[in-house]
C-alpha positions in Angstrom: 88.2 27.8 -62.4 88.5 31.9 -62.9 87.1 33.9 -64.8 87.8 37.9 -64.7 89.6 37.7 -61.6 86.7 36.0 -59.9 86.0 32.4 -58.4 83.6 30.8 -60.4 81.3 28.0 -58.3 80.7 25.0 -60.3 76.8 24.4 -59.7 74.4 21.2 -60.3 71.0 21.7 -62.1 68.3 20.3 -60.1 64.8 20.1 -61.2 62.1 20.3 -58.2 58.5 20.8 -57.8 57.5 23.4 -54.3 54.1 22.9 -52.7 53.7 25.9 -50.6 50.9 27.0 -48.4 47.2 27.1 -50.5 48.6 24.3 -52.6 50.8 26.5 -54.4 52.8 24.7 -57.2 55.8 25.9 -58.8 58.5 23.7 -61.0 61.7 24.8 -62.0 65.2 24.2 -61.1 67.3 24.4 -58.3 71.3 24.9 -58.7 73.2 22.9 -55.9 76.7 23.7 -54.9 79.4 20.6 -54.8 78.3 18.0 -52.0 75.1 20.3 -51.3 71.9 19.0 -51.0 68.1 19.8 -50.8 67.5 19.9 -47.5 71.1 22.5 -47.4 69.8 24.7 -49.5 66.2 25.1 -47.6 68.1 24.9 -44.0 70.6 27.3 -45.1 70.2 31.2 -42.9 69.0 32.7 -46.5 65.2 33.9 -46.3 64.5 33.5 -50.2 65.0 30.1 -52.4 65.8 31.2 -56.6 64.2 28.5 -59.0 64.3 29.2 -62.7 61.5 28.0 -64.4 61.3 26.0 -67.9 60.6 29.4 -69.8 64.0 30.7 -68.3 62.3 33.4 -65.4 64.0 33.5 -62.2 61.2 33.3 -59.4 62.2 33.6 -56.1 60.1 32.1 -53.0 60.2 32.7 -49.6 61.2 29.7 -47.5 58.5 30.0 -45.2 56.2 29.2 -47.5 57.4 26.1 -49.0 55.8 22.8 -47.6 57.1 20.5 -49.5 59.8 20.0 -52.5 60.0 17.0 -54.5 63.3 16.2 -56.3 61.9 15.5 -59.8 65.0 15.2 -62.0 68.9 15.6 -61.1 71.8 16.1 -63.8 73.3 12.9 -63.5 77.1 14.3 -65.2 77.2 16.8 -62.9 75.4 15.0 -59.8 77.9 14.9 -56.7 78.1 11.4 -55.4 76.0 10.1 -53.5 72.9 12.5 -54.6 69.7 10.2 -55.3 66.6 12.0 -57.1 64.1 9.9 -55.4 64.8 11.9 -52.4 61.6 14.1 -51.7 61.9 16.8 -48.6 59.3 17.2 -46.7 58.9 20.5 -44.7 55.7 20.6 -43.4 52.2 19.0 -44.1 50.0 19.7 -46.7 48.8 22.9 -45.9 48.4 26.0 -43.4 45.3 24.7 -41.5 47.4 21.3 -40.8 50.5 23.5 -39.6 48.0 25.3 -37.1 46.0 21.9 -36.3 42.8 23.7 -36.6 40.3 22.5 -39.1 39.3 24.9 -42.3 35.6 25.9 -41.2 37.1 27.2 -37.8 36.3 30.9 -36.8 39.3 33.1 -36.5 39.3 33.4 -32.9 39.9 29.8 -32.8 42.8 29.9 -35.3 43.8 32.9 -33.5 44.1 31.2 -29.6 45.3 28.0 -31.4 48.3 30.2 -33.0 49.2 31.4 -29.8 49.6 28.6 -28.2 51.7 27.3 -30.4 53.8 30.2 -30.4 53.8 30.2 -27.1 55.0 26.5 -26.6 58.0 27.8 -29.1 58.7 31.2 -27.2 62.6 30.9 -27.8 62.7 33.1 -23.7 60.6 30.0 -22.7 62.8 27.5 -23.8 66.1 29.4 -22.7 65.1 28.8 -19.4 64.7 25.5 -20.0 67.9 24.8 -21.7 71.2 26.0 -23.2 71.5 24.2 -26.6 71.1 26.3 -28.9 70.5 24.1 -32.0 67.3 23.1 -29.9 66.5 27.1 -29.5 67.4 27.3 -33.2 65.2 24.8 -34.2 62.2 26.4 -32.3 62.6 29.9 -34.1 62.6 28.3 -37.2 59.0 25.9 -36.2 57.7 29.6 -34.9 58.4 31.0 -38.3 56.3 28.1 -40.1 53.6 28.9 -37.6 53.8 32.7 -38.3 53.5 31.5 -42.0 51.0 29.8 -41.9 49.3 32.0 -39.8 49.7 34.2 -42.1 48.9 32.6 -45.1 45.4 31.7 -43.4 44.5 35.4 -42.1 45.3 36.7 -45.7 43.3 34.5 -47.6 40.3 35.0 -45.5 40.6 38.6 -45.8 40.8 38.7 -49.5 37.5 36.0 -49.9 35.9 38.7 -47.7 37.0 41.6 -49.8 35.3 39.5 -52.9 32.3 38.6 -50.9 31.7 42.5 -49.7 32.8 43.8 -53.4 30.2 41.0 -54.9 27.7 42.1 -52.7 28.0 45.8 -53.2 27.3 45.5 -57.1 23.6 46.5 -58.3 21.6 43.5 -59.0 21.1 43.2 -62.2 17.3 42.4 -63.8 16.5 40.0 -66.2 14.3 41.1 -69.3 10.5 41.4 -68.4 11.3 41.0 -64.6 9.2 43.8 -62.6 
């Protein structure tokens, strides 16, 4: 199939719901390539997943956020076989504090030692000198990304509630009618 001199990729419709780090929720759908699946399409070397939402806006989210995506509906005419929309992928666990293993009333010094040892035990030099395969050294970059992520994800949050505590705090206090 052509169209204006151009090859024109037959795509399936694929609606999912993404969990991302700070319970994030986003539905939409997902366009599949023939014999592609889920788990394809978030393994695949691109940085950034499209998802068109109900209201017909394009969002794009970056993979390294996304925990989880559950397959909620799949175009059954255009379905490749084999393709079962009960499948749900998950990426990670819940949230950013279970991706560090640290628990949410930790201080940051403790996140921060706990992320770099897990880093460490990822270091793609460390594990080059331990062995050639590279889907194994592959497959360690991309676990170090999820830490970075949810590293991330942590160490912004907590700056921004501090931003709001400090901006809270800085406003006058206000007085009630007939207080001295």
């Amino acid at each position: 199939m052509a169209t204006q001199g151009k090859q024109a990729i037959s795509r399936t419709r694929c609606k999912v719901r993404i969990v991302g780090f700070n319970d994030m929720l986003t539905e939409g759908n997902v366009f599949l390539a023939y014999n592609q699946r889920i788990s394809d399409l978030l393994n695949d070397d691109r940085d950034f997943l499209p998802i068109e939402t109900d209201e017909g806006e394009v969002k794009v989210i970056s993979k390294r956020a996304i925990m989880e995506v559950e397959v909620l509906e799949l175009d059954r005419a255009e379905a490749p076989r084999g393709k079962r929309h009960e499948d749900v992928v998950a990426v990670l666990s819940a949230n950013a504090y279970d991706v560090i293993g640290v628990a949410h009333d930790a201080d940051d010094a403790t996140i921060r030692l706990r992320y770099m040892a897990l880093k460490d035990e990822v270091s793609r030099a460390r594990l080059a000198a331990l062995t050639a395969n590279t889907d194994l050294l592959l497959a360690a970059e991309q676990i170090g990304k999820r830490y970075d992520a949810a590293y991330d994800s942590i160490t912004n949050a907590r700056k921004i509630e501090a931003i709001a505590i400090a901006m809270r705090d800085a406003q006058p206090k206000r007085r009630r009618f007939g207080e001295a």
